[in-house]
Structures are given as structure tokens and as C-alpha cells.
CHARMM-style PDB file with segment names, atoms N, HN, CA, C and O in Angstrom:
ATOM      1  N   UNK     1      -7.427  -2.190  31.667  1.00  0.00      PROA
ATOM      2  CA  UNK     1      -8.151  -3.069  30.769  1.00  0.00      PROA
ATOM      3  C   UNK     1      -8.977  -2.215  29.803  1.00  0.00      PROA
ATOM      4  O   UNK     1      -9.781  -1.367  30.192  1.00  0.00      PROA
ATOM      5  N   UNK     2      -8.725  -2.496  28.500  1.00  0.00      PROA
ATOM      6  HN  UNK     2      -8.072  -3.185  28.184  1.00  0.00      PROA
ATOM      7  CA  UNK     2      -9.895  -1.790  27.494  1.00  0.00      PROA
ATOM      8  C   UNK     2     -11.329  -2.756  27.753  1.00  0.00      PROA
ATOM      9  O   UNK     2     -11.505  -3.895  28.186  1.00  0.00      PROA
ATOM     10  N   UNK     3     -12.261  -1.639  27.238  1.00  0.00      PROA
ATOM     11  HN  UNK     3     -12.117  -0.714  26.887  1.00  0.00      PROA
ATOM     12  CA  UNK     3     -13.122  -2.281  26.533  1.00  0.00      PROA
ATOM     13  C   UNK     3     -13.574  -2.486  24.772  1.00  0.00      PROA
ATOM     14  O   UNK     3     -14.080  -1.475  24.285  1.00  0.00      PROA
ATOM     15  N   UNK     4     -13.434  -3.615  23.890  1.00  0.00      PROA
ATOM     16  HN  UNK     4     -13.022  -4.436  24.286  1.00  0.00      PROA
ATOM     17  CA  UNK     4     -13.107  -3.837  23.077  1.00  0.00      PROA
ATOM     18  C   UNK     4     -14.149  -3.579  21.767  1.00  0.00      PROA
ATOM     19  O   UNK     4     -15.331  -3.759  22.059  1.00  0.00      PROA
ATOM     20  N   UNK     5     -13.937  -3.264  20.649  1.00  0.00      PROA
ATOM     21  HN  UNK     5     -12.976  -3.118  20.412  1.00  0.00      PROA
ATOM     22  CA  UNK     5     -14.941  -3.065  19.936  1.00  0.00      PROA
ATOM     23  C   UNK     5     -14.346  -3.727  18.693  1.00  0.00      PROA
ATOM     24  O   UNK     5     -13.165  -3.698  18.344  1.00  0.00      PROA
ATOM     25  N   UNK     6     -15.465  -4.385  18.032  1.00  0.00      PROA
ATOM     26  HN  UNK     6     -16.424  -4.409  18.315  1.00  0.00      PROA
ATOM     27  CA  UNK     6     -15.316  -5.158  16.613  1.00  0.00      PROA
ATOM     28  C   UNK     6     -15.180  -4.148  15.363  1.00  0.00      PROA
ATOM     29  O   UNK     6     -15.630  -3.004  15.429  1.00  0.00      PROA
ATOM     30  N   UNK     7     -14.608  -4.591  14.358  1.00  0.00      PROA
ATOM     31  HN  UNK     7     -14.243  -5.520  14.304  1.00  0.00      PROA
ATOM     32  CA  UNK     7     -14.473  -3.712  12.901  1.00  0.00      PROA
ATOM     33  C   UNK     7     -14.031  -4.611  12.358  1.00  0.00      PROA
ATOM     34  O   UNK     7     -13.183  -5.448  12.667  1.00  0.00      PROA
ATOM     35  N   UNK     8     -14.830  -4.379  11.218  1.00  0.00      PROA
ATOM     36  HN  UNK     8     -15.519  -3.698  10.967  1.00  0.00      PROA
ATOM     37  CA  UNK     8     -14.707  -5.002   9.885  1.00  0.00      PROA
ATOM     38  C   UNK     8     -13.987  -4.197   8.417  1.00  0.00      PROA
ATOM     39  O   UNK     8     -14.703  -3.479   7.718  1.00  0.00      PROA
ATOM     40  N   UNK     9     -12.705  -4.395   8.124  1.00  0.00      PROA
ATOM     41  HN  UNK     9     -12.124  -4.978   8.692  1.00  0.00      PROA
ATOM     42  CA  UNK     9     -11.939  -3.777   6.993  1.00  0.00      PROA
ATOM     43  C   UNK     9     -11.993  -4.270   5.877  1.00  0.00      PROA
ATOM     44  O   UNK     9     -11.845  -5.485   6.006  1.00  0.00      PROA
ATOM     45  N   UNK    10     -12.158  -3.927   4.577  1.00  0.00      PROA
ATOM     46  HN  UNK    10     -12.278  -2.940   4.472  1.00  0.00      PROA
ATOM     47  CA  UNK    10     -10.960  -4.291   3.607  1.00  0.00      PROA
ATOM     48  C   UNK    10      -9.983  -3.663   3.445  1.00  0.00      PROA
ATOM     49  O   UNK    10      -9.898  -2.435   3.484  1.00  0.00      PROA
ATOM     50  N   UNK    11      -9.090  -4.472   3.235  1.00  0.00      PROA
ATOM     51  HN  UNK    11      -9.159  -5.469   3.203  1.00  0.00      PROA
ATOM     52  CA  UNK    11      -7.723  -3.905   2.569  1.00  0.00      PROA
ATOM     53  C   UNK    11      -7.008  -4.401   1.521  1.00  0.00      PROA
ATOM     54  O   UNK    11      -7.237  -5.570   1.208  1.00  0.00      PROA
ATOM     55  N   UNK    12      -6.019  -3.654   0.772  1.00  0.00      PROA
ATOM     56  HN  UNK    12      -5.832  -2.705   1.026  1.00  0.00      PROA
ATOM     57  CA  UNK    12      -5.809  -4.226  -0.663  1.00  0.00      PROA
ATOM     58  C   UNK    12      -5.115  -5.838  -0.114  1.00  0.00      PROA
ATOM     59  O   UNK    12      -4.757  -6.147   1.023  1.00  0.00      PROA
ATOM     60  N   UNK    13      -5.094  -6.741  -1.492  1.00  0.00      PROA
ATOM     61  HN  UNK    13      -5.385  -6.489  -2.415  1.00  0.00      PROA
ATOM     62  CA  UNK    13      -4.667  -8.338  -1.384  1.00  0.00      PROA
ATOM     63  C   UNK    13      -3.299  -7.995  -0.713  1.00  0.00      PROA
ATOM     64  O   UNK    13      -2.723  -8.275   0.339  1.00  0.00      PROA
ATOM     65  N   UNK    14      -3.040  -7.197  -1.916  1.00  0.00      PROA
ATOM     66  HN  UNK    14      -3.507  -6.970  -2.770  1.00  0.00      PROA
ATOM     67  CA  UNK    14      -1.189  -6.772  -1.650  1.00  0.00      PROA
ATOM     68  C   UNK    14      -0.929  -6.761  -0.041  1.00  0.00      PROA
ATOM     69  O   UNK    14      -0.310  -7.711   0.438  1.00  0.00      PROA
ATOM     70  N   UNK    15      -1.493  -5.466   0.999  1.00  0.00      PROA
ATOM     71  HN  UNK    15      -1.996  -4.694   0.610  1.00  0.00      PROA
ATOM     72  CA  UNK    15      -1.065  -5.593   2.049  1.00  0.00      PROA
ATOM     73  C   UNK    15      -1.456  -6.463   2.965  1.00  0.00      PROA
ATOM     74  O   UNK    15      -0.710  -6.583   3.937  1.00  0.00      PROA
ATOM     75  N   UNK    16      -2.597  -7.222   2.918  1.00  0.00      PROA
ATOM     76  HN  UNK    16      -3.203  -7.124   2.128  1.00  0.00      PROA
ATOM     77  CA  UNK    16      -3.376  -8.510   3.834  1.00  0.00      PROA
ATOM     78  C   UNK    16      -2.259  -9.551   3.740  1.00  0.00      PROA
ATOM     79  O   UNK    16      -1.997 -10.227   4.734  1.00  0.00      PROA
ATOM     80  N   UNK    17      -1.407  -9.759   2.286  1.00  0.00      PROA
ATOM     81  HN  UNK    17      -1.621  -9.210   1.477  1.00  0.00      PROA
ATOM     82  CA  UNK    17      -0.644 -10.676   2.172  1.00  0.00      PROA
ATOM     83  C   UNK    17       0.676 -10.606   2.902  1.00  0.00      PROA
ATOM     84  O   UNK    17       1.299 -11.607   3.255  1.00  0.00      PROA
ATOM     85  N   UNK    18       1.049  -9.403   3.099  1.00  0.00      PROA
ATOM     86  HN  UNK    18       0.542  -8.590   2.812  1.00  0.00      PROA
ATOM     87  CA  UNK    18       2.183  -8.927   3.862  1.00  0.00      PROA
ATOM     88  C   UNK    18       2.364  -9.318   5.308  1.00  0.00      PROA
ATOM     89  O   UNK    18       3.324  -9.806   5.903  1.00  0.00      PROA
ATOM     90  N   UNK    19       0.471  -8.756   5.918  1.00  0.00      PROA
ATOM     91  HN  UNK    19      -0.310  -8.360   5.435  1.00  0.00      PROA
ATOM     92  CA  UNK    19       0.001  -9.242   7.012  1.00  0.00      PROA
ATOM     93  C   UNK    19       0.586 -10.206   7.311  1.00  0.00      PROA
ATOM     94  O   UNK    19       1.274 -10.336   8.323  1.00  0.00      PROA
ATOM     95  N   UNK    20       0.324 -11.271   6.197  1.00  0.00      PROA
ATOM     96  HN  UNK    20      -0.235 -11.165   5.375  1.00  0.00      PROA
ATOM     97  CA  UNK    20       0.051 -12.815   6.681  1.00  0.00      PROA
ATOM     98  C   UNK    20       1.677 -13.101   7.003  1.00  0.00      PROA
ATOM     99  O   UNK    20       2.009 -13.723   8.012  1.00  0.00      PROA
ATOM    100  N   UNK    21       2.540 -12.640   6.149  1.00  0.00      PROA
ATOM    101  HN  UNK    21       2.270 -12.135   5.329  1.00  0.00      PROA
ATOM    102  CA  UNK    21       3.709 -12.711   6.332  1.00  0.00      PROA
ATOM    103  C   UNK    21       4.200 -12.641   7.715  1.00  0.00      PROA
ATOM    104  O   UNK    21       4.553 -13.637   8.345  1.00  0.00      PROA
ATOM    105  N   UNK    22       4.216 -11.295   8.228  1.00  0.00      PROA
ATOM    106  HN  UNK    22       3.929 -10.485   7.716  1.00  0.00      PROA
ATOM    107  CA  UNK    22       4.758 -10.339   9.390  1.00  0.00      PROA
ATOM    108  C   UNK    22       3.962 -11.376  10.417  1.00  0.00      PROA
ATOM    109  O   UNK    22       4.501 -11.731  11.466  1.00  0.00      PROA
ATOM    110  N   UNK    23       2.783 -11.783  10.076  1.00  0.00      PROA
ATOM    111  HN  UNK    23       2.345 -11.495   9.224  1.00  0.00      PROA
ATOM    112  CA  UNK    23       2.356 -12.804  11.698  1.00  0.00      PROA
ATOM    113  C   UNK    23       2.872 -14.365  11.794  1.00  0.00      PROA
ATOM    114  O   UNK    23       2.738 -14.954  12.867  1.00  0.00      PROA
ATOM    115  N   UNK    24       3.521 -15.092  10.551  1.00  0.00      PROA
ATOM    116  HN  UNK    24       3.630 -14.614   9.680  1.00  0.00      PROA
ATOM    117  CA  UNK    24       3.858 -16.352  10.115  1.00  0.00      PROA
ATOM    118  C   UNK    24       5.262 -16.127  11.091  1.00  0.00      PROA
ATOM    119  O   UNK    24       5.582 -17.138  11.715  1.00  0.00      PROA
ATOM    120  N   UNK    25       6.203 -14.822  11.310  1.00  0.00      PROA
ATOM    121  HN  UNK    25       5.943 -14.000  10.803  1.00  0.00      PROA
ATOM    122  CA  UNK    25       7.195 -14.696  11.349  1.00  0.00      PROA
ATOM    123  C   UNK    25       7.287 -14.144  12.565  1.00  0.00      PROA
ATOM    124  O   UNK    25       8.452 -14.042  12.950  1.00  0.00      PROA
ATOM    125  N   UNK    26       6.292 -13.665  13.467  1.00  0.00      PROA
ATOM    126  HN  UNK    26       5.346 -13.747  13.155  1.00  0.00      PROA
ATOM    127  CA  UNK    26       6.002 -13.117  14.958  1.00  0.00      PROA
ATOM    128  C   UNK    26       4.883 -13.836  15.467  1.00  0.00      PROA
ATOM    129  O   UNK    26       3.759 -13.343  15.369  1.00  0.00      PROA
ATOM    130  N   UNK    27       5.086 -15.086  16.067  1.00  0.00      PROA
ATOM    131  HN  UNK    27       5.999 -15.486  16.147  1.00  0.00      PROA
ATOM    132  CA  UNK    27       4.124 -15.146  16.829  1.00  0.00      PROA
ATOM    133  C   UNK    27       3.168 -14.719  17.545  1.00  0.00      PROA
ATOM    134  O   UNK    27       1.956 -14.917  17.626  1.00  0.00      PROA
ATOM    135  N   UNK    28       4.058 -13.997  18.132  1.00  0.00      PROA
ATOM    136  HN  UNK    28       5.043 -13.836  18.067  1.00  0.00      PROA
ATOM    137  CA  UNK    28       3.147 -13.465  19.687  1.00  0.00      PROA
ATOM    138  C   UNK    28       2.742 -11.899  19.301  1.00  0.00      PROA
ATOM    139  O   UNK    28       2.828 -10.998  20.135  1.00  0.00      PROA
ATOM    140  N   UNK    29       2.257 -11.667  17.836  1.00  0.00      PROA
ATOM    141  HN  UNK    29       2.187 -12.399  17.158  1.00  0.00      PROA
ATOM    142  CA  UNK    29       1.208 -10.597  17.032  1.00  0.00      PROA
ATOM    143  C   UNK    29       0.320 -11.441  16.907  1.00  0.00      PROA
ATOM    144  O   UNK    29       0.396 -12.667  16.978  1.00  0.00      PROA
ATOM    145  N   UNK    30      -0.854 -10.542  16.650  1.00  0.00      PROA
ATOM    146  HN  UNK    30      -0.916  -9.545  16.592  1.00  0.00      PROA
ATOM    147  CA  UNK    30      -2.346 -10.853  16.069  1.00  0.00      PROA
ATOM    148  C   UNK    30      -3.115 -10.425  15.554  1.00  0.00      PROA
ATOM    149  O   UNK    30      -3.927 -10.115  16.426  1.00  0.00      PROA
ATOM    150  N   UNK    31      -3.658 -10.026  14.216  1.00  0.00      PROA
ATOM    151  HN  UNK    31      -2.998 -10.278  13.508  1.00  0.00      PROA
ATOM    152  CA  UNK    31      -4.174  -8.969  13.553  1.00  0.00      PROA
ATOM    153  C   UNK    31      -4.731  -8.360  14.271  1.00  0.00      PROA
ATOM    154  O   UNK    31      -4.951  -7.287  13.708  1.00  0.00      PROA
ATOM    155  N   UNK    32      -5.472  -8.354  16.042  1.00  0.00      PROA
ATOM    156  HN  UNK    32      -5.292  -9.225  16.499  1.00  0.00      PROA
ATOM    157  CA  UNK    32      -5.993  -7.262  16.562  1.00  0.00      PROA
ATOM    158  C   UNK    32      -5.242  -6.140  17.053  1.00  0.00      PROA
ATOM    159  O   UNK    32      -5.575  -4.964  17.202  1.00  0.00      PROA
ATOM    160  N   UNK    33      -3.852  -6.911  17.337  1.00  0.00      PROA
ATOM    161  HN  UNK    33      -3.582  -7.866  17.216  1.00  0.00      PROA
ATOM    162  CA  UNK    33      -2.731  -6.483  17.555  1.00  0.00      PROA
ATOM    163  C   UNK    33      -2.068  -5.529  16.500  1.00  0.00      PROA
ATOM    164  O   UNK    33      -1.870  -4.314  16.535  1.00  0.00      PROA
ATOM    165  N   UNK    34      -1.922  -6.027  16.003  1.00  0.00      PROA
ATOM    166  HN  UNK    34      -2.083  -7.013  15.974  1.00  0.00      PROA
ATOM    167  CA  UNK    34      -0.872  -5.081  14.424  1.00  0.00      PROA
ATOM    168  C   UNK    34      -1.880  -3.973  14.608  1.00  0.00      PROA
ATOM    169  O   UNK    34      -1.393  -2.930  15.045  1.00  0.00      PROA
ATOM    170  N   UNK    35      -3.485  -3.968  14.317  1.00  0.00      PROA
ATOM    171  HN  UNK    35      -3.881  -4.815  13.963  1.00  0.00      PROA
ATOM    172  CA  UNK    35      -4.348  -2.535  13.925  1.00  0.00      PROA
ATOM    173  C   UNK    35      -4.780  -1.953  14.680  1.00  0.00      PROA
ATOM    174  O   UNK    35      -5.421  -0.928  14.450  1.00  0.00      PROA
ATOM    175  N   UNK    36      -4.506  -2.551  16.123  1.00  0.00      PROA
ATOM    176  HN  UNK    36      -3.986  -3.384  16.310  1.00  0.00      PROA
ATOM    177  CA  UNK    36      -4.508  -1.051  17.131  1.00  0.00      PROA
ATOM    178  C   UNK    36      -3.280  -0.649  17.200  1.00  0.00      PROA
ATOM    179  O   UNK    36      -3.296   0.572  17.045  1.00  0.00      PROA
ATOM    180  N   UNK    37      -1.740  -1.201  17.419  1.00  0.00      PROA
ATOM    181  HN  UNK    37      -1.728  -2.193  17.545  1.00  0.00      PROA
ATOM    182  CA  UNK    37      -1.130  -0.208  17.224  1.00  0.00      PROA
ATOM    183  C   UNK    37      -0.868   0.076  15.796  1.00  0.00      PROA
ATOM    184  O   UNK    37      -0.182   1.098  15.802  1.00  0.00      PROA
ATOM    185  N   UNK    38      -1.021  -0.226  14.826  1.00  0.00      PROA
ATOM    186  HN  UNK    38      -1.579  -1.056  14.821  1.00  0.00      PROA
ATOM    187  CA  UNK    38      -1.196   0.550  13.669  1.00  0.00      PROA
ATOM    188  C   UNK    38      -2.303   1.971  13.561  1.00  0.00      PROA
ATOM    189  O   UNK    38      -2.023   3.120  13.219  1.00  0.00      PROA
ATOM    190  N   UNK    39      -3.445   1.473  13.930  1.00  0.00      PROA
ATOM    191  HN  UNK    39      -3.673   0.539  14.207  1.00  0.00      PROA
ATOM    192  CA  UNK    39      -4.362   2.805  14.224  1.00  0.00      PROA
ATOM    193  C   UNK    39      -4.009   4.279  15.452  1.00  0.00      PROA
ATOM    194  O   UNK    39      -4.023   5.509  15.398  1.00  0.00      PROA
ATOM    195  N   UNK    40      -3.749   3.317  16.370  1.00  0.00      PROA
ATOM    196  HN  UNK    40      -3.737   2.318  16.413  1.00  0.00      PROA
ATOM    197  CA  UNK    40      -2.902   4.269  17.234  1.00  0.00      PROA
ATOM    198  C   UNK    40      -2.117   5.350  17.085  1.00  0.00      PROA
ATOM    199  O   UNK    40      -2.157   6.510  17.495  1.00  0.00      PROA
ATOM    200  N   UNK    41      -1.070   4.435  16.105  1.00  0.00      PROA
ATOM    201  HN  UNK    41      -1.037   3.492  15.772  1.00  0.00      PROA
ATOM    202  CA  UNK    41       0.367   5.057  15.758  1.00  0.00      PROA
ATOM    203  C   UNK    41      -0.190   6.467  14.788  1.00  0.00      PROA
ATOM    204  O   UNK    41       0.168   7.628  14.986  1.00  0.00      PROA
ATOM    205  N   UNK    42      -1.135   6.005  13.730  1.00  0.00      PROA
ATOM    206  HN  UNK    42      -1.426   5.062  13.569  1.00  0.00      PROA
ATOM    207  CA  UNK    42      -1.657   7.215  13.080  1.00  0.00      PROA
ATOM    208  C   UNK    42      -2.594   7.624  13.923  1.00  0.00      PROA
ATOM    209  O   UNK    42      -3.269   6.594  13.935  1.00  0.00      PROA
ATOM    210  N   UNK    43      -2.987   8.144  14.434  1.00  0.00      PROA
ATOM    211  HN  UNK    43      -2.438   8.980  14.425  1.00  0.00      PROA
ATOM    212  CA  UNK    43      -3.934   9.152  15.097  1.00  0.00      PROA
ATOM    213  C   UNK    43      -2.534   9.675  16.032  1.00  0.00      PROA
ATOM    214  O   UNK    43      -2.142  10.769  15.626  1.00  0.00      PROA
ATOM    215  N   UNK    44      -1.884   9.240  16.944  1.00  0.00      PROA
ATOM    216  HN  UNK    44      -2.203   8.351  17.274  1.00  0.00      PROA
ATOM    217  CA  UNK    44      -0.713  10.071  17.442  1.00  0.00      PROA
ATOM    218  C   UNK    44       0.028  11.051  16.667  1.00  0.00      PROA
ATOM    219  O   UNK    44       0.211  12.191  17.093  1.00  0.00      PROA
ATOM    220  N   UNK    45       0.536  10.576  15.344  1.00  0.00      PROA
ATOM    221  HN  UNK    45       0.387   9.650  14.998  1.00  0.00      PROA
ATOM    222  CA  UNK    45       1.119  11.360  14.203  1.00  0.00      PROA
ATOM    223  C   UNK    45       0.557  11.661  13.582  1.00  0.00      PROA
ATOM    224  O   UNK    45       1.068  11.732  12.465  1.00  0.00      PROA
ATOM    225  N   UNK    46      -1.068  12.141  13.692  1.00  0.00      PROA
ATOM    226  HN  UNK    46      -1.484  12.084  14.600  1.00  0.00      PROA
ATOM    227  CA  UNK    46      -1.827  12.948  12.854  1.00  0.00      PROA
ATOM    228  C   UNK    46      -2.714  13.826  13.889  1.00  0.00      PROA
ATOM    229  O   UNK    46      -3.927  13.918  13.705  1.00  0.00      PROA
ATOM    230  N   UNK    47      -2.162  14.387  14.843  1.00  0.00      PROA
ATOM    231  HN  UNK    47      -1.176  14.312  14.993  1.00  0.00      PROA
ATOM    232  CA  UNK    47      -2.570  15.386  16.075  1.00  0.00      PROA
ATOM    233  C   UNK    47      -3.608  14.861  17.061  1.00  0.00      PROA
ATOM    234  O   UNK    47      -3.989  15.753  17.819  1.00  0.00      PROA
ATOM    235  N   UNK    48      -4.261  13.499  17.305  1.00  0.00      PROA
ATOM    236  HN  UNK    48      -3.952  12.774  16.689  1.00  0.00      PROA
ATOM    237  CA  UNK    48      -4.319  12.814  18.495  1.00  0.00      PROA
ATOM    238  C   UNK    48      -3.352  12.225  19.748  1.00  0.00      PROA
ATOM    239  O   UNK    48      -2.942  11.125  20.119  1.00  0.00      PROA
ATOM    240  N   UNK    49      -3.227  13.795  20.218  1.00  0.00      PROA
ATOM    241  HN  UNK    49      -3.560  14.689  19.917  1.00  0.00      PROA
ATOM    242  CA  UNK    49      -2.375  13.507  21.182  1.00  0.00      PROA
ATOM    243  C   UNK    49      -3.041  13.493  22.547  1.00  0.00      PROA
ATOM    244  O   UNK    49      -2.880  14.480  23.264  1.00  0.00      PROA
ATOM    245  N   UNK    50      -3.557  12.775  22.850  1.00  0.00      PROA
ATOM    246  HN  UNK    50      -3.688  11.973  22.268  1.00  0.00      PROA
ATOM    247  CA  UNK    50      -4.029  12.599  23.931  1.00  0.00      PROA
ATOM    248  C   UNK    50      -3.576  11.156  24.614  1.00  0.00      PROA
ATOM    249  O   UNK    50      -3.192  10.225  23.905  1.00  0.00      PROA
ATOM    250  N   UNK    51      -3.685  11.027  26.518  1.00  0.00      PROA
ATOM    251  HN  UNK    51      -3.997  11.783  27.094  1.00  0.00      PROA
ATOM    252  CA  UNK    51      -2.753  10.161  27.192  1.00  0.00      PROA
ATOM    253  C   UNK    51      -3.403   8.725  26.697  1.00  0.00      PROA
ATOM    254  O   UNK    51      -2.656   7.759  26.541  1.00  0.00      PROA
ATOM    255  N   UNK    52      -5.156   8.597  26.398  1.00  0.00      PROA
ATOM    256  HN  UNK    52      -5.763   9.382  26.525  1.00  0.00      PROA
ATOM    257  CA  UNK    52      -5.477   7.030  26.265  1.00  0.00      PROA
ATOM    258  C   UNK    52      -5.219   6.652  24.795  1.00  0.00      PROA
ATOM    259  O   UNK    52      -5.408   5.455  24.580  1.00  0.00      PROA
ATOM    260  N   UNK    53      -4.785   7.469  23.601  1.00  0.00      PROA
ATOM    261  HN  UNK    53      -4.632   8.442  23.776  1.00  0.00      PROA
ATOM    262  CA  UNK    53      -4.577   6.848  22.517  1.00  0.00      PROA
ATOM    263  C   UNK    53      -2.369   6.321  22.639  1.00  0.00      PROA
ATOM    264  O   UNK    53      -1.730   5.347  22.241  1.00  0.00      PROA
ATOM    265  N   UNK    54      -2.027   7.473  23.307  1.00  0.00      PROA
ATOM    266  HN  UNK    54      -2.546   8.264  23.630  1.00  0.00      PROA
ATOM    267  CA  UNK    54      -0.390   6.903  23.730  1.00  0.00      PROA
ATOM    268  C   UNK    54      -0.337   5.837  24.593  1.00  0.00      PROA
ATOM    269  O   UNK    54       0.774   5.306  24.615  1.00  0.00      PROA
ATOM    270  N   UNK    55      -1.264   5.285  25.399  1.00  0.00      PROA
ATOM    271  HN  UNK    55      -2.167   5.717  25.381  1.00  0.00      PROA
ATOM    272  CA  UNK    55      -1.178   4.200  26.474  1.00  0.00      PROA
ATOM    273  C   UNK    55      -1.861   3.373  25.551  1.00  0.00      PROA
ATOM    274  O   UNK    55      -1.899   2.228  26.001  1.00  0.00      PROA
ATOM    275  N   UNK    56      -2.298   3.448  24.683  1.00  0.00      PROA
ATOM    276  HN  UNK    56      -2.267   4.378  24.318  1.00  0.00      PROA
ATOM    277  CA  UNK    56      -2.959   1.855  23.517  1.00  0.00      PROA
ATOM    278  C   UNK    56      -1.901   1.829  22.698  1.00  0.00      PROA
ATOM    279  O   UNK    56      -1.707   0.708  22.228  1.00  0.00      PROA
ATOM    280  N   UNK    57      -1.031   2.778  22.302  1.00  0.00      PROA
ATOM    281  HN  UNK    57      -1.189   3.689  22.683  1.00  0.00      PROA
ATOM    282  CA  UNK    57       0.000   2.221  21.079  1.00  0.00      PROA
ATOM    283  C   UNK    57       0.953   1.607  22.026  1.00  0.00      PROA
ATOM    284  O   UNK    57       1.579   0.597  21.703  1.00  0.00      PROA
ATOM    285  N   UNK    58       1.105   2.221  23.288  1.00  0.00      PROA
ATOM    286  HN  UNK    58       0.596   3.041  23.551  1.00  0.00      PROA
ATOM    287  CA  UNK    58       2.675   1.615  23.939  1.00  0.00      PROA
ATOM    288  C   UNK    58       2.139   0.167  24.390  1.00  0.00      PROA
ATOM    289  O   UNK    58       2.654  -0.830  23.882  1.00  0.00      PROA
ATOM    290  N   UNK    59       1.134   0.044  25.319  1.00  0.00      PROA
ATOM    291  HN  UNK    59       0.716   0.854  25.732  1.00  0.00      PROA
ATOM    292  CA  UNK    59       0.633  -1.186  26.033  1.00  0.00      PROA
ATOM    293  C   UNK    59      -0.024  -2.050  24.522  1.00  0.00      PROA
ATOM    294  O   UNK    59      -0.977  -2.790  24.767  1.00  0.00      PROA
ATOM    295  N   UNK    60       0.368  -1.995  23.245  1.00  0.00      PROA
ATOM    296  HN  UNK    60       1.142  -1.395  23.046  1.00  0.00      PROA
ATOM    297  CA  UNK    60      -0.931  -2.553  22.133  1.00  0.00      PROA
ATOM    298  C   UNK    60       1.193  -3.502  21.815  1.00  0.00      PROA
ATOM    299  O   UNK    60       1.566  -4.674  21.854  1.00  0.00      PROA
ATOM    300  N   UNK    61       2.035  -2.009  21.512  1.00  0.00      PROA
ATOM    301  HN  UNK    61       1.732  -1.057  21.480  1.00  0.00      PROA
ATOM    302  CA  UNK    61       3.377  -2.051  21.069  1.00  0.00      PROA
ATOM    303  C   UNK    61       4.015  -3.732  21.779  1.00  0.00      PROA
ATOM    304  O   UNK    61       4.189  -4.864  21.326  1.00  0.00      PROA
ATOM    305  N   UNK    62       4.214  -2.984  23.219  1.00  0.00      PROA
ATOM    306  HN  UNK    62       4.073  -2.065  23.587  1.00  0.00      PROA
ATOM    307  CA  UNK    62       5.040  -3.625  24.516  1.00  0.00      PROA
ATOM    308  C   UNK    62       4.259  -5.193  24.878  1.00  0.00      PROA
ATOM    309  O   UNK    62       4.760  -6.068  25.584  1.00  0.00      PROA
ATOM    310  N   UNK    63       3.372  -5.239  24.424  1.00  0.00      PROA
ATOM    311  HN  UNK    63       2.965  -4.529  23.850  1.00  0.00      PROA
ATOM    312  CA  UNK    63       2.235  -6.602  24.662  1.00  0.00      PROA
ATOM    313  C   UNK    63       1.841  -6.106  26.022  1.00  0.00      PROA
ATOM    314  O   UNK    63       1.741  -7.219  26.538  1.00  0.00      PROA
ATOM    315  N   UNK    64       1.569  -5.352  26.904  1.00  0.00      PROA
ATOM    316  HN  UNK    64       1.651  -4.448  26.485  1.00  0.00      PROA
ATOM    317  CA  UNK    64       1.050  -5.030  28.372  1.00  0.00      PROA
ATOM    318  C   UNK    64       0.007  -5.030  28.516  1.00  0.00      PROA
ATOM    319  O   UNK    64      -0.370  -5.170  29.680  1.00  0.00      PROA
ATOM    320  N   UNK    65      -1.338  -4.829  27.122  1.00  0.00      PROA
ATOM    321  HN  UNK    65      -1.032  -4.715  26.177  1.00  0.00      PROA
ATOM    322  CA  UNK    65      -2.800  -4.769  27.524  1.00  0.00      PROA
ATOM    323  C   UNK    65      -3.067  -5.600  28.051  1.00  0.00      PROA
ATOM    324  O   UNK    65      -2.435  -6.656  28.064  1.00  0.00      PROA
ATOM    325  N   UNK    66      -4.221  -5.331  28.720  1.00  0.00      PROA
ATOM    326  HN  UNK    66      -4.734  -4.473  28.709  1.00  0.00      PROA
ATOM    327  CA  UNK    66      -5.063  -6.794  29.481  1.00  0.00      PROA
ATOM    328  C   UNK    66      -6.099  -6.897  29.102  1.00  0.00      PROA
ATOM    329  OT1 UNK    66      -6.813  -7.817  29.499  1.00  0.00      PROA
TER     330      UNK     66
END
């Protein structure tokens, strides 16, 4: 189980709108969803390689968090 922390973004219209798309068309996503493994995914491929940021993209990926 994580423990969870709030953030507040902007992001351009362009990609929020995309957002809205990609979740109209996947249910079972949720913008908290998409930006941890979106955040994840970059910090793994930008030399955060460590085991609790790979167990949040796979369990964020696979739907397994709790």
C-alpha cells in the first residue's frame, strides 16, 4: 500500500484534452493513474532506478496498487 500525496499541475489545453480522450476510452484509468505511471515511467528512463519507483510504474501500469 502507498502512502498518497496531492499535486497540483498545469498542463498545456492541447495535452489535458488528449487526457480527456485516453480516459473517455479506458475506463478503468484515472488521472491519478495515467501521472504516476507517467511520472514513474520518466524517472526510471531518466536514471531513477531504484526497486520502489519500478514497483509504482508496474503495480500504477498492471492496476495492482492498493
Amino acid at each position: 500500500m502507498y502512502r498518497r500525496v496531492s499535486m497540483l499541475s498545469e498542463i498545456p489545453e492541447d495535452l489535458h484534452n488528449s487526457l480527456a480522450v485516453f480516459l473517455e476510452k479506458h475506463p478503468d484509468w484515472d488521472q491519478d493513474r495515467v501521472f504516476s505511471a507517467a511520472i514513474s515511467l520518466f524517472l526510471l528512463q531518466n536514471g531513477r532506478r531504484d526497486s520502489a519507483t519500478s514497483r509504482t510504474y508496474l503495480d500504477t501500469l498492471f492496476d495492482t496498487a492498493a
